[in-house]
C-alpha positions in Angstrom: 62.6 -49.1 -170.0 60.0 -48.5 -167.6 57.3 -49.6 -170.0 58.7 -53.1 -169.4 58.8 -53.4 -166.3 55.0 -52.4 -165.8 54.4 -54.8 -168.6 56.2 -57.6 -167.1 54.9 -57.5 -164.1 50.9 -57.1 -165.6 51.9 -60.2 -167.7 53.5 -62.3 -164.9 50.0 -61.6 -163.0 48.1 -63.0 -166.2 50.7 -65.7 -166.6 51.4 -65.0 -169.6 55.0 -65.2 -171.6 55.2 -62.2 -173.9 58.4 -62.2 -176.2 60.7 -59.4 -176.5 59.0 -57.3 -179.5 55.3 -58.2 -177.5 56.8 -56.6 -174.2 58.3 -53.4 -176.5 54.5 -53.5 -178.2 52.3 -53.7 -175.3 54.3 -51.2 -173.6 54.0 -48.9 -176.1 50.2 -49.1 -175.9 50.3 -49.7 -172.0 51.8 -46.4 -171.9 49.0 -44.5 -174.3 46.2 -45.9 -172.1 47.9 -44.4 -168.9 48.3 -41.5 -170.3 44.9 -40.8 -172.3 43.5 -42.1 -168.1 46.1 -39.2 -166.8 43.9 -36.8 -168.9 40.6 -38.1 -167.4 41.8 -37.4 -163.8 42.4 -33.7 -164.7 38.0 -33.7 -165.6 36.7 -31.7 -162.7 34.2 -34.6 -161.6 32.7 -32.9 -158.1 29.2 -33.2 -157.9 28.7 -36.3 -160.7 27.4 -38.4 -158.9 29.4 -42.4 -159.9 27.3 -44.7 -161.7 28.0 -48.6 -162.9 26.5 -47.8 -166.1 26.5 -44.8 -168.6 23.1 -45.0 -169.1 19.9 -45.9 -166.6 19.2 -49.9 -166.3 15.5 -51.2 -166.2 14.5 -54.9 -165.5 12.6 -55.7 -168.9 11.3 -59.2 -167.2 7.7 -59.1 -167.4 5.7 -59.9 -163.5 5.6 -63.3 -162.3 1.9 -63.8 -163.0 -0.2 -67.3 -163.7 -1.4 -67.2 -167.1 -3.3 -69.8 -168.9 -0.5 -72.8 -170.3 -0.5 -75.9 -172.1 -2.2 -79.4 -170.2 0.4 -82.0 -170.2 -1.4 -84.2 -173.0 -0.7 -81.0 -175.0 2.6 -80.6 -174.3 3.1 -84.8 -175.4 1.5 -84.7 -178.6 4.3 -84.3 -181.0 6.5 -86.1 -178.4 8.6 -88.9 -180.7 8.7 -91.3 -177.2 6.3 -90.9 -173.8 6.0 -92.7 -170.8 3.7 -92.2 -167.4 3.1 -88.8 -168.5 6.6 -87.6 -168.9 9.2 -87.0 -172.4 11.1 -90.8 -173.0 14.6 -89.3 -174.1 18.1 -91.3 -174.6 20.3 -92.5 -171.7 23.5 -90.1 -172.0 25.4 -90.9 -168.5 27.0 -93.8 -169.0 
């Protein structure tokens, strides 16, 4: 069975251990997906330009601008615990 053997060898590089009736199973669909790729490489694709993405990418961050933000008495007035300024929080490295 070829299918195994392509299976086998896909699985040993994921270190996996596929039983019998997984190797018969994933070769089965193994074999669709090379196939149904088979049909892709007979698109005439000269002149499409490759892309990453199927559709354009834009950064959505908004600019790195100073804007107006809280004082740091603000930012400690609901604090539970404060010290010198700064949040008092629990110890968690032992």
């Amino acid at each position: 069975m070829p299918g195994n053997f392509d299976v086998q060898y896909v699985a040993r590089l994921a270190r996996i251990a596929l039983t019998p009736a997984e190797q018969e199973k994933f070769g089965a669909q193994l074999s669709h997906i090379l196939g149904y790729i088979e049909k892709l490489n007979q698109l005439d694709v000269a002149g499409i330009e490759p892309t990453a993405h199927t559709v354009p990418l834009v950064n959505v961050a908004r600019p790195d601008e100073v804007r107006p933000s809280l004082t740091n008495e603000e930012a400690l007035r609901n604090a539970p615990a404060k010290a010198n300024g700064l949040f008092v929080v629990p110890k968690i490295v032992e």
